[in-house]
FIMARSE-499678 format. One record per residue (C-alpha): residue number from 1; residue in one letter; x, y, z. Coordinates in nm, 2 decimals. Example, Ala and Ser with C-alpha at 12.3 -4.5 7.8 and 13.67 -1.06 7.14 Angstrom:
2
SITE   resi   resn       c1       c2       c3
SITE      1      A     1.23    -0.45     0.78
SITE      2      S     1.37    -0.11     0.71
***
This chain:
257
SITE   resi   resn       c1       c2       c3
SITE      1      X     0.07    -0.21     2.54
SITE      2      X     0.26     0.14     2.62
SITE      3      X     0.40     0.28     2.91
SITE      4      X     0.55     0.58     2.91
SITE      5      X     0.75     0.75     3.21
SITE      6      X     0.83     1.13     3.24
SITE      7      X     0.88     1.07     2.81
SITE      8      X     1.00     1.44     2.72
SITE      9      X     1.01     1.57     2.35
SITE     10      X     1.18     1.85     2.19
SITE     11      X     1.20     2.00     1.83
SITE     12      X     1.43     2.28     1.77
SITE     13      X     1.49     2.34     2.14
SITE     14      X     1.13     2.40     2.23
SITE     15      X     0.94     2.11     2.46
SITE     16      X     0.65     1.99     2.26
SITE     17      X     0.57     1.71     2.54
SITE     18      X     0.70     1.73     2.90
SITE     19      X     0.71     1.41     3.16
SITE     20      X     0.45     1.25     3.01
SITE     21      X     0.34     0.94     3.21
SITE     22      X     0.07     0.77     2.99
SITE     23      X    -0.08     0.38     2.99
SITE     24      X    -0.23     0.25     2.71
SITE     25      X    -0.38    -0.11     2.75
SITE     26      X    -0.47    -0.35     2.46
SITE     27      X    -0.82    -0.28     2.33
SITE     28      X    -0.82     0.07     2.40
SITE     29      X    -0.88     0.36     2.11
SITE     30      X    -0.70     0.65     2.16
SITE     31      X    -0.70     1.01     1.95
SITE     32      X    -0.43     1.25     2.02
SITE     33      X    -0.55     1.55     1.97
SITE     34      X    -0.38     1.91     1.95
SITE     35      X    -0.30     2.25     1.79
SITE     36      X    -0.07     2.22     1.43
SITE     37      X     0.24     2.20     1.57
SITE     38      X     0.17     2.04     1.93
SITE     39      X     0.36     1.77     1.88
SITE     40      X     0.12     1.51     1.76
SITE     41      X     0.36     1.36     1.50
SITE     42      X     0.63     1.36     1.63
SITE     43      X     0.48     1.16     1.95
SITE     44      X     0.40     0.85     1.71
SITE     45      X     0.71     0.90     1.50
SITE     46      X     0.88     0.85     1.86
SITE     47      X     0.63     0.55     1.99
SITE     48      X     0.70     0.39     1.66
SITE     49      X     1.08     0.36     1.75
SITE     50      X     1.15     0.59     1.44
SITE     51      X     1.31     0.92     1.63
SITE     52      X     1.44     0.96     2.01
SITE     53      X     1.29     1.03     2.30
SITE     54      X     1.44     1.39     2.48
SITE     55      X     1.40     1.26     2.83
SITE     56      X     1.22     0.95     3.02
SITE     57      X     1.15     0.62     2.83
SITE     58      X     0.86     0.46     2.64
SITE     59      X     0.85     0.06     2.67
SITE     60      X     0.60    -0.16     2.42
SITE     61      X     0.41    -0.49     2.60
SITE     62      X     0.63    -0.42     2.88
SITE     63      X     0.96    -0.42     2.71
SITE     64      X     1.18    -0.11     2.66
SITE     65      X     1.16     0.05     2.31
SITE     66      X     1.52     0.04     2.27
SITE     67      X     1.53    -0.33     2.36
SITE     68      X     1.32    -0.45     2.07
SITE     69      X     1.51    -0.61     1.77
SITE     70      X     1.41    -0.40     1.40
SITE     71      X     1.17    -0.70     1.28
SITE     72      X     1.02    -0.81     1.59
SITE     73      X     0.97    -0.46     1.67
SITE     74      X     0.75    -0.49     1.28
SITE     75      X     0.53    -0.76     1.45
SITE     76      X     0.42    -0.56     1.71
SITE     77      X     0.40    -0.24     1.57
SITE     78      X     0.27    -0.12     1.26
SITE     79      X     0.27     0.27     1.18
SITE     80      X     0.06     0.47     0.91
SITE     81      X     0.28     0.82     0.86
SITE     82      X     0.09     1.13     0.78
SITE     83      X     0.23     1.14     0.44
SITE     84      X     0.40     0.90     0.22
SITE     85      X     0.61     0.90    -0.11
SITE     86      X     0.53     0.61    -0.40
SITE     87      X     0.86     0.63    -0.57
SITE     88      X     0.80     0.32    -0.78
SITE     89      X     0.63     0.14    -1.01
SITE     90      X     0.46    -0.15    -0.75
SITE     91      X     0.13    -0.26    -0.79
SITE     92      X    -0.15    -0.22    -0.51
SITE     93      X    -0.08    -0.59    -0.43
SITE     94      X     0.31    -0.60    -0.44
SITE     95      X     0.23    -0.25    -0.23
SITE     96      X     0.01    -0.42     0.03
SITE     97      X     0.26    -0.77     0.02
SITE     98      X     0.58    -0.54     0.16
SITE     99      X     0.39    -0.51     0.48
SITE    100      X     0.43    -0.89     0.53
SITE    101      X     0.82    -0.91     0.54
SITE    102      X     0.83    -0.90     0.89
SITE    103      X     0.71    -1.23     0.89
SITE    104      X     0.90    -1.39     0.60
SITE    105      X     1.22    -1.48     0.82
SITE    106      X     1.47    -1.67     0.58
SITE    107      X     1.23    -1.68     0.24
SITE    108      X     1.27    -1.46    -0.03
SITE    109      X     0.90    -1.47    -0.14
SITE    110      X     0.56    -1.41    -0.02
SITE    111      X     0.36    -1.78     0.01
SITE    112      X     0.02    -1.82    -0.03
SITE    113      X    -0.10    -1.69     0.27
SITE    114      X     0.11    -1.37     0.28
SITE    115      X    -0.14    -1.31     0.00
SITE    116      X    -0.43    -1.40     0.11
SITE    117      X    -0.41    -1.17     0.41
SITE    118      X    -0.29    -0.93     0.18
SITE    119      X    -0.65    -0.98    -0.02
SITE    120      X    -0.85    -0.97     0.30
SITE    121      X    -0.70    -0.60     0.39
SITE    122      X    -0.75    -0.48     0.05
SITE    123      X    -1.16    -0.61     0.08
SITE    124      X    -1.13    -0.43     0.42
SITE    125      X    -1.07    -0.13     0.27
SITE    126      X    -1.30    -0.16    -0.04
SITE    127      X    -0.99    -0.17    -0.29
SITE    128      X    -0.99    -0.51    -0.37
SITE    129      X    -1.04    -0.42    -0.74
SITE    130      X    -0.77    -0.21    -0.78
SITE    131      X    -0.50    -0.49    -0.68
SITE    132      X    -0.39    -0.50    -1.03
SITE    133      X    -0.32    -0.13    -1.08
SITE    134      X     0.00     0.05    -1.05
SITE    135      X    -0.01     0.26    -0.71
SITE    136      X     0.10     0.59    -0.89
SITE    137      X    -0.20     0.57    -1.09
SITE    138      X    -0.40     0.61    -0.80
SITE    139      X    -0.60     0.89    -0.66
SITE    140      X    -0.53     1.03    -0.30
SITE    141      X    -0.74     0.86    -0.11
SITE    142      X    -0.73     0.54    -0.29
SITE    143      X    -0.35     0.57    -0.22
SITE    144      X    -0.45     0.59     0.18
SITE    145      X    -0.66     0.31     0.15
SITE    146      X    -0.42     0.10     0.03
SITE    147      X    -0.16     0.25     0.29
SITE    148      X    -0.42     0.18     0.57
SITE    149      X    -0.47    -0.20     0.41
SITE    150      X    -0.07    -0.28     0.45
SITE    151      X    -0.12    -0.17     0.79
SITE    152      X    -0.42    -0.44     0.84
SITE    153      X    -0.20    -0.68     0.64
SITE    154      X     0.13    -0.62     0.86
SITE    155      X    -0.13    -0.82     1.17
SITE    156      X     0.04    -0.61     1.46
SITE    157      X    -0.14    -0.54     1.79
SITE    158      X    -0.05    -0.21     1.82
SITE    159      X    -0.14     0.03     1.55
SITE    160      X    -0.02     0.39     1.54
SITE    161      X    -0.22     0.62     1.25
SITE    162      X    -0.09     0.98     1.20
SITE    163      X    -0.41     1.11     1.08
SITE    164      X    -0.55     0.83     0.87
SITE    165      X    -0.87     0.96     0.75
SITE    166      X    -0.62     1.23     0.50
SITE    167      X    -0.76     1.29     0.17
SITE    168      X    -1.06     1.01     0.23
SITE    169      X    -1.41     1.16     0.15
SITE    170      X    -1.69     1.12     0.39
SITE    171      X    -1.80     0.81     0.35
SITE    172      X    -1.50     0.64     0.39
SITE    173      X    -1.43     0.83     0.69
SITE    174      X    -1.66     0.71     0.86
SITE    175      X    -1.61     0.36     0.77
SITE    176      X    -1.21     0.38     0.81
SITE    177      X    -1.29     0.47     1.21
SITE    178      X    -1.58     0.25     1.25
SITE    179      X    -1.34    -0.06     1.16
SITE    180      X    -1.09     0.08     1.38
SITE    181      X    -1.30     0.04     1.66
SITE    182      X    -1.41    -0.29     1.58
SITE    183      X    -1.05    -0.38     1.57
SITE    184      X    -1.02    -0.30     1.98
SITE    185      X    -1.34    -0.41     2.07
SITE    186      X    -1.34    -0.78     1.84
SITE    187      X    -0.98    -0.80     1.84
SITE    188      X    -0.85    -0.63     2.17
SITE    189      X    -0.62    -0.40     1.92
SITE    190      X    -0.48    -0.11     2.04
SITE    191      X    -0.51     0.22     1.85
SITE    192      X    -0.33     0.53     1.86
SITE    193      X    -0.42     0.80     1.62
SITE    194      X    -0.35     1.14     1.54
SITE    195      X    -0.69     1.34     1.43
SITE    196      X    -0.85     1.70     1.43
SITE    197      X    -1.19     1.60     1.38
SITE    198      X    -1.37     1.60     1.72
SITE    199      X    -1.67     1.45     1.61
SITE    200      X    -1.47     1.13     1.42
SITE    201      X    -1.27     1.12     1.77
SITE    202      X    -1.54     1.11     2.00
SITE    203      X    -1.81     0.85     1.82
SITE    204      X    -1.51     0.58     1.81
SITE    205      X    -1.22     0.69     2.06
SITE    206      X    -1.25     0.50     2.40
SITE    207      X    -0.98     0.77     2.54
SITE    208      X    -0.85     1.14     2.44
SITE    209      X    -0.42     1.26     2.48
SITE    210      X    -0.46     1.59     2.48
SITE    211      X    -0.16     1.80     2.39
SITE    212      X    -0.10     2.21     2.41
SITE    213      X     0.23     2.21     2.26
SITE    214      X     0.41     2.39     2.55
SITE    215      X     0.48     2.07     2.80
SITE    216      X     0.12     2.03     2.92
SITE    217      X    -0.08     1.71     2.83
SITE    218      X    -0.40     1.54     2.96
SITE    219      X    -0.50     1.25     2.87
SITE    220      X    -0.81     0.99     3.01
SITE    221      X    -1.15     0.84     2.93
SITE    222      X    -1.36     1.06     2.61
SITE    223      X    -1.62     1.17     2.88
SITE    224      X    -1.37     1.33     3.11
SITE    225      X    -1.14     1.48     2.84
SITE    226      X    -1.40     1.61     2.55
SITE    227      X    -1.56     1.90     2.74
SITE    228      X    -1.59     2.24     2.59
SITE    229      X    -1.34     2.45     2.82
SITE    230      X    -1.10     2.22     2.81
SITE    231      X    -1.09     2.16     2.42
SITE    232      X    -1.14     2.53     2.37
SITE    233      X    -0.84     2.60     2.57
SITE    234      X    -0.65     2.31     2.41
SITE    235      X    -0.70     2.40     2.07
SITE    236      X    -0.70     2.77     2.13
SITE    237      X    -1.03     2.85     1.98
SITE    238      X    -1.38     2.82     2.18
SITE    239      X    -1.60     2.53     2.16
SITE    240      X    -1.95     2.42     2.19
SITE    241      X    -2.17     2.10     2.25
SITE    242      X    -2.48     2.02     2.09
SITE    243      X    -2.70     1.74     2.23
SITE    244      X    -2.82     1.54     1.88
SITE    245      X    -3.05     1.23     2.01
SITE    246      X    -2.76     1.01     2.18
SITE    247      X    -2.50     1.18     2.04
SITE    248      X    -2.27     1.50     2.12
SITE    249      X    -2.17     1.70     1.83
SITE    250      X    -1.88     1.92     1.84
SITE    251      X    -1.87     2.25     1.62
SITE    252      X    -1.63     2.57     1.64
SITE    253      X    -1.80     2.93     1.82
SITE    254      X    -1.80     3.16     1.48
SITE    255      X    -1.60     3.48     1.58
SITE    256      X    -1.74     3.71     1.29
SITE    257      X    -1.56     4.04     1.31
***
């Protein structure tokens, strides 16, 4: 689903990401994972075709980024920023319907099934109710909600999510991820998310890119990648493991002065 080879990024004339040579096959959830600043962003911004690469190439199902045409590019790829702007006055449902012009070729109107998929990602997400509503109206995480059901409603295989679970309160959380990994395991999705929550990443991630922010990555299966030395040295700050029933929990070391 993406292939990258020796892919090199660069903000401000510092390397963020250097020869990065990193598969990703359909069905498989992955979290990138990193300091503030790392680089996280501005990977997806660059798998999402929306800035360029510094060095090396990335190529989507096999085909050279730079090779895809703008909407068939849409259909394949659907990408949830970190933050967003509603400028306008659209409804959640007019909201949630934009996602579907990649697939509108010559009409100049949704049909009826445009909005039936758009219903079924809104009672996805739980927001069904609020299709009527005017998006500015909305709280925070109702707003990522709805951004997250456009992304279900755009129907792409490959999904790239700068930290999706933003302003949503537990609960939701928890529920946002666990339908993201049903979406690789039912479907045979791919996932790509950007996420500081360690425990979130590890109870639904099937694989961990792990970035420093000074050229070095890692990247392979959660089991190999989400020890406690190498996350501690990752994110800078030490971390431990606690063994809860079948699962691992991971907390920060408190460094009280």
């Amino acid at each position: 689903m993406i292939d990258t080879a020796r892919l090199t990024l660069q903000v401000a004339g510092r390397t963020l990401i250097e020869a990065l040579d990193w598969q990703v096959d359909a069905g498989q959830c992955w979290s990138v994972i990193g300091r503030n600043g790392a680089g996280k962003s501005t990977l997806l911004r660059t798998l999402a075709g929306l800035r360029q690469a510094d060095g090396g190439s990335i190529a989507i199902s096999g085909r050279p980024l730079a090779g895809w045409a703008p909407m068939a590019l849409a259909r394949q790829r659907a990408f949830l920023p970190q933050s967003r702007s509603d400028s306008f006055s659209y409804s959640v449902i007019e909201t949630v319907l934009t996602a579907r012009h990649p697939y509108h070729a010559g009409r100049y109107w949704e049909n009826s099934d445009d909005h039936r998929i758009a219903l079924e990602a809104l009672l996805a997400m739980g927001v069904a109710e609020l299709a009527a509503r005017d998006i500015r109206s909305l709280s925070g995480g109702e707003r990522q909600r709805v951004a997250i059901a456009a992304m279900l409603a755009q129907e792409a295989p490959l999904l790239l999510l700068d930290e999706p679970a933003n302003a949503l309160d537990l609960a939701h959380q928890v529920s946002v991820m666990g339908l993201l990994a049903r979406l690789c395991r039912q479907q045979q999705r791919t996932v790509v998310m950007v996420g500081h929550d360690l425990n979130l990443a590890h109870s639904v991630s099937t694989h961990i890119l792990l970035l420093m922010g000074d050229g070095r990555w890692l990247s392979g299966p959660v089991a190999d990648v989400m020890q406690p030395a190498i996350l501690s040295d990752y994110l800078g700050h030490p971390i431990d493991v606690l063994q809860y029933g079948s699962r691992r929990i991971f907390i920060p070391k408190e460094e009280i002065a």
